[in-house]
C-alpha positions in Angstrom: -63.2 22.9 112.2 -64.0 26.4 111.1 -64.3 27.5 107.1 -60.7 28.9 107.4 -58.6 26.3 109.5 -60.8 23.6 107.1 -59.3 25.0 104.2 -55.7 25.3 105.9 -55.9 21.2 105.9 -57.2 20.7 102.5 -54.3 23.1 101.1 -51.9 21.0 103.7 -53.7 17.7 102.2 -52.2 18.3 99.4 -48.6 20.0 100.3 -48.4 16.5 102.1 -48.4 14.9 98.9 -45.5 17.5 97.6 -42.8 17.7 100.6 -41.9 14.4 100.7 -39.8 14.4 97.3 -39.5 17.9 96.9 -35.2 18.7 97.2 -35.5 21.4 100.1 -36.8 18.3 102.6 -33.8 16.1 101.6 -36.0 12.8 102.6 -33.5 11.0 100.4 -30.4 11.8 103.0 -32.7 11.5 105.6 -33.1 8.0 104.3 -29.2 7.4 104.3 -29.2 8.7 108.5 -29.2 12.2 107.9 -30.7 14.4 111.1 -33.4 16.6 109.8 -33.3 19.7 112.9 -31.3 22.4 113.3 -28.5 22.8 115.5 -30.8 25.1 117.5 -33.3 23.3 118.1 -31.1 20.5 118.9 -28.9 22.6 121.7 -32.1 24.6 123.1 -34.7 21.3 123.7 -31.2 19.6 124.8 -30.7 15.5 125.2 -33.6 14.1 125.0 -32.5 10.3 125.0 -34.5 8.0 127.0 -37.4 10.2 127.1 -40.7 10.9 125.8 -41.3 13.8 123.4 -44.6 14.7 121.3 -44.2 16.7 118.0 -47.0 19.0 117.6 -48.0 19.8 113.6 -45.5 17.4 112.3 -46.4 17.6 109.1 -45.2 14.2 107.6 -42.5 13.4 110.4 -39.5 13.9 109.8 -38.6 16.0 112.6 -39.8 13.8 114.6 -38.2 10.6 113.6 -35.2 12.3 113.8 -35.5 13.1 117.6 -36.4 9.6 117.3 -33.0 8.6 116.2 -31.1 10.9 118.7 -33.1 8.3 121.1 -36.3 9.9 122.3 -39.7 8.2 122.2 -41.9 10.1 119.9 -45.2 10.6 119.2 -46.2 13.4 116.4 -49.8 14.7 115.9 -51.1 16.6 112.6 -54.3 17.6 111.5 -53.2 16.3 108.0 -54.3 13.1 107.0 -52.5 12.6 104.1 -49.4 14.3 106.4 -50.0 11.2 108.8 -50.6 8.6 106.6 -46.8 9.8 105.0 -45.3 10.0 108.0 -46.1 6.3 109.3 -44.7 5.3 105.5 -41.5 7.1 106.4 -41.3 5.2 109.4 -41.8 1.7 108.2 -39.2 2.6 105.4 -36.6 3.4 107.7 -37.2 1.6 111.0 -37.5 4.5 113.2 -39.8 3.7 115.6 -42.6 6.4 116.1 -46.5 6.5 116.5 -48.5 9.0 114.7 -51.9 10.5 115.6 -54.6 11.9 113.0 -56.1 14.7 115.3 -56.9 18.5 116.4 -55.9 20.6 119.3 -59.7 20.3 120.7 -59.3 16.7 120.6 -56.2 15.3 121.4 -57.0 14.6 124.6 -59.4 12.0 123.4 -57.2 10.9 120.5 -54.0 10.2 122.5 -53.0 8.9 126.1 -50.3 9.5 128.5 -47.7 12.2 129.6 -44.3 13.6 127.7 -41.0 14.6 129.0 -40.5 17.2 126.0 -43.4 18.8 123.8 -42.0 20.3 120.8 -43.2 22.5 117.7 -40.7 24.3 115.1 -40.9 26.4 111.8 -44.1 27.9 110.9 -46.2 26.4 113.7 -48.0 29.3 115.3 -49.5 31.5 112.2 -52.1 28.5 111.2 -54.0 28.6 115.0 -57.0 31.0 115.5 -56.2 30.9 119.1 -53.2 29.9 121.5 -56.1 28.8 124.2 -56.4 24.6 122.7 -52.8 24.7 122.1 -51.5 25.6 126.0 -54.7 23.5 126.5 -53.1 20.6 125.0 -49.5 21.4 126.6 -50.5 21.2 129.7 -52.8 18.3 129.6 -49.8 16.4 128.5 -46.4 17.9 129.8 -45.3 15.5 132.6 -44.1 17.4 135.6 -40.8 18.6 135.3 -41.5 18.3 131.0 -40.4 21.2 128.7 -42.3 22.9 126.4 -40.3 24.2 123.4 -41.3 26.1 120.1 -39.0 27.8 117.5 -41.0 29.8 115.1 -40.9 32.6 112.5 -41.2 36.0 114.9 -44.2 37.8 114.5 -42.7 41.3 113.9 -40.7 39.4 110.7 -44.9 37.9 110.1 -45.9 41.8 109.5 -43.6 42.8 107.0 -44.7 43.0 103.3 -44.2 39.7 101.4 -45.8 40.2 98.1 -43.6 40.1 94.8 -41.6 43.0 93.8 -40.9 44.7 97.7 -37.1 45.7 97.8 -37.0 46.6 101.1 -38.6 45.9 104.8 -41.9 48.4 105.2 -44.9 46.8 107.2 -48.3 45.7 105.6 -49.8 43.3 108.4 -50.5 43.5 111.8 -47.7 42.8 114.3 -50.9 42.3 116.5 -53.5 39.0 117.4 -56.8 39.7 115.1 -59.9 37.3 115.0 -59.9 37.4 111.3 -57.3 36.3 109.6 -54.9 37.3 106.8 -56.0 35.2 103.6 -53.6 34.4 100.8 -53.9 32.7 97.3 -50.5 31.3 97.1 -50.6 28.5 94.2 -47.2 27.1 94.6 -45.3 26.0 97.8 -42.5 27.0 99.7 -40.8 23.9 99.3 -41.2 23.8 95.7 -41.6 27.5 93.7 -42.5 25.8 90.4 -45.3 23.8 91.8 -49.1 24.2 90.5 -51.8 23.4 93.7 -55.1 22.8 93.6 -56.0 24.4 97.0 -54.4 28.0 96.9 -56.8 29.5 99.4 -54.6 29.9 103.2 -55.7 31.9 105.9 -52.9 32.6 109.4 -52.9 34.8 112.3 -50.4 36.8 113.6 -49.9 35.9 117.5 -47.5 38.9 119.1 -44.6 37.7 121.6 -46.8 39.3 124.2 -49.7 36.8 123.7 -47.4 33.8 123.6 -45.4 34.6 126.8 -48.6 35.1 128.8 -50.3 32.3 127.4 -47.3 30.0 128.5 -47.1 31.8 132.1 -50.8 31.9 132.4 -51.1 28.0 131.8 -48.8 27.6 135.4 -45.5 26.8 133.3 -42.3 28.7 134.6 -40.6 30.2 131.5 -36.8 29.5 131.1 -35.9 32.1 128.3 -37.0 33.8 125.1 -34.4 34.3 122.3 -34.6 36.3 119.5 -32.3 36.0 116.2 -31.6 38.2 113.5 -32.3 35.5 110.8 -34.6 32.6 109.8 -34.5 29.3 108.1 -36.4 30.0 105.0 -36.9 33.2 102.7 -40.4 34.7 103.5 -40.0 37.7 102.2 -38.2 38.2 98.2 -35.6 40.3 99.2 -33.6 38.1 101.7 -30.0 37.1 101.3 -28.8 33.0 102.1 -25.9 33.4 104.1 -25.4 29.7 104.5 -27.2 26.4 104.1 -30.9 27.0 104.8 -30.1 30.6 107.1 -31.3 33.6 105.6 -30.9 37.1 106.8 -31.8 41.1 105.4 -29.7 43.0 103.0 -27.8 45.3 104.0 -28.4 48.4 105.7 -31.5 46.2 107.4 -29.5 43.0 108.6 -29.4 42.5 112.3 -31.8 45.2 112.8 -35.4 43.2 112.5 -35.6 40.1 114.9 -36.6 37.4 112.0 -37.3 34.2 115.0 -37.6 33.2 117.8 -37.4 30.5 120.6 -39.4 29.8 123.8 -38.1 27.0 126.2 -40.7 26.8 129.6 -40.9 24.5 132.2 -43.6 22.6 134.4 
């Protein structure tokens, strides 16, 4: 790994060891058969009973066991140890069956066998990877023909709005646009948990336009089914946003509905 993606993993190390009992992942309803995925993603991957589906940065699984219970067979990579090493223990607490792999996007192919119906990523996915390049590499070494390829994510025009503390209002501070360097952050709590004090503060994302994403799909020889854009998101990025319901946020007024805040890519092999 590079400097910055080798920092990204210690800092994820240790949000590994947070998320599980932190309130906003609700592991304890999970526990008790609750669903962790949104109705979107649920409606836009579509059934996915009796086939194979592999999570991509899982973090420590519970996505993916819950695709699991809806009947799929799952498999969920992470370049998180201690993320991996959680998610197996959520698994043999609960039952749901599920295999977990300790990996990267360079070597996955080495790390894991076989072919999946459905490859899946959601929420915050895309900003931590220098390049899209390993991941379509990894899509299509192991989409099955006929598979779908699905990822849900924060859009990148939301990803270049100002974030820092104080801002009232959307104005842009970041690039909307791919750069080789990336953005760095000291951010000493987590999202999951404000009042949090972490070790590793040090996180550094890129910014990957809509335009880089859609030719990187077409350009790997997938056929892409649609692109949707929405006008909210599932966590507060930026200080100023409104909860309009249970974990769906959207801009104040005069600025709601006019910034797409995610997005959603379905394509095809």
């Amino acid at each position: 790994m590079n400097m910055h993606t080798e920092a990204n993993r210690e800092r994820w190390n240790e949000l590994a060891t947070l998320h599980p009992t932190s309130p906003l992942y609700r592991v304890g309803e999970f526990k008790a058969g609750e669903l962790r995925l949104s109705a979107l993603d649920r409606e836009e991957v579509g059934p996915v009973a009796g086939k194979s589906l592999l999570h991509l940065q899982c973090h420590f699984g519970l996505d993916t066991l819950s695709w699991a219970r809806l009947g799929a067979a799952v498999t969920g990579f992470d370049f998180s140890a201690t993320a991996i090493e959680a998610a197996r223990a959520l698994a043999e607490e609960t039952g749901v069956p599920a295999r977990f792999v300790l990996s990267t996007y360079e070597n996955l192919s080495r790390d894991l066998d076989g072919r999946f119906d459905i490859i899946y990523m959601s929420r915050g996915v895309l900003c931590w990877l220098p390049d899209l390049a390993p991941l379509m590499a990894v899509v299509t070494h192991f989409l099955a023909p006929g598979g779908v390829f699905y990822v849900a994510d924060t859009h990148p025009v939301f990803y270049a709005l100002d974030d820092r503390p104080g801002t009232t209002e959307p104005r842009f501070e970041y690039s909307y646009f791919h750069r080789a360097d990336p953005d760095h952050f000291e951010v000493s709590n987590s999202y999951a948990d404000p009042d949090a004090v972490l070790e590793h503060i040090d996180e550094y994302v890129w910014n990957h336009s809509l335009g880089d994403l859609v030719n990187a799909v077409v350009g790997s020889g997938l056929h892409l089914e649609f692109l949707h854009e929405f006008p909210y998101a599932y966590f507060p990025i930026v200080p100023y946003m409104v909860e309009v319901s249970d974990n769906h946020w959207r801009l104040p007024e005069p600025f709601d509905g006019k910034v797409p805040l995610m997005f959603s890519l379905r394509a095809r092999r």
